[in-house]
DONULUM-511562 format. One record per residue (C-alpha): x, y, z. Coordinates in nm, 3 decimals. Layout:
<recs>
rec x->X; y->Y; z->Z $
...
</recs>
This chain:
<recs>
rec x->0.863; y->-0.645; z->1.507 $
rec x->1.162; y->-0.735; z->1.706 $
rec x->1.252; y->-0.978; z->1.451 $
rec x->1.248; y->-0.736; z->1.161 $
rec x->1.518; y->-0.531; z->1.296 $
rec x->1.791; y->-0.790; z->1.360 $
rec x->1.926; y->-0.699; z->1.032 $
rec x->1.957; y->-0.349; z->1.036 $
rec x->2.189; y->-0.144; z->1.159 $
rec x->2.146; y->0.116; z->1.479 $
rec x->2.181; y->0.491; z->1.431 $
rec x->2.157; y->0.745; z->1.664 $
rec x->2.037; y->1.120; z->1.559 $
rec x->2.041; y->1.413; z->1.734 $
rec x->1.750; y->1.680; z->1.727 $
rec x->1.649; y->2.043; z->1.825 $
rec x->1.382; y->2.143; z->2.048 $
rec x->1.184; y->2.249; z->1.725 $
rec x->1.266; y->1.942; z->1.576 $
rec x->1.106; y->1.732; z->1.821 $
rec x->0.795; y->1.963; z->1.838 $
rec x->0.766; y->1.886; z->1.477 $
rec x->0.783; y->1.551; z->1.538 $
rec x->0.538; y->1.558; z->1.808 $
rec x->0.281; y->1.786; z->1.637 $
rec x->0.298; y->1.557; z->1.336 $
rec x->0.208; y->1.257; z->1.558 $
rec x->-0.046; y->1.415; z->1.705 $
rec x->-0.212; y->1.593; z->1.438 $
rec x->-0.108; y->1.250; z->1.169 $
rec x->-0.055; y->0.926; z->1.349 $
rec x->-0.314; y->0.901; z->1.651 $
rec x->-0.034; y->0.988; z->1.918 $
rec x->0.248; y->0.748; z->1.754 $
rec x->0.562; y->0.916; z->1.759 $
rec x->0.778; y->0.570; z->1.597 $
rec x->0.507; y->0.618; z->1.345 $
rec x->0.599; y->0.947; z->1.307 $
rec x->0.966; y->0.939; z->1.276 $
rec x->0.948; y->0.653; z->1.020 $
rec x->0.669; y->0.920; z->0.805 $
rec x->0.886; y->1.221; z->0.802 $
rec x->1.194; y->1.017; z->0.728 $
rec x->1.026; y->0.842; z->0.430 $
rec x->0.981; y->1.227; z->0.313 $
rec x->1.321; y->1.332; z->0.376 $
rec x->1.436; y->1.034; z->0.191 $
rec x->1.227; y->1.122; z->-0.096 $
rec x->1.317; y->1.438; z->-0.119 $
rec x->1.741; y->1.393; z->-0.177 $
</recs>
């Protein structure tokens, strides 16, 4: 996976408490524990949505 990600840029976001217990709730409940997996789900949907 390394590979896939020398050409993409690095961003850096910021989050709320709530935010992250979103985040981990969702990988809990969604992606067997997998919080990368989680991130990459909700920001498909957020994505989608604009």
């Amino acid at each position: 996976m390394e590979g896939d990600l020398l050409d993409t840029e690095a961003i850096t976001v910021e989050l709320t408490e709530e935010e992250l217990a979103a985040i981990e709730r969702k990988a809990f409940r969604d992606h067997r524990e997998n919080t990368d997996a989680a991130i990459r789900d909700l920001l498909d949907e957020w994505l989608k949505s604009r």
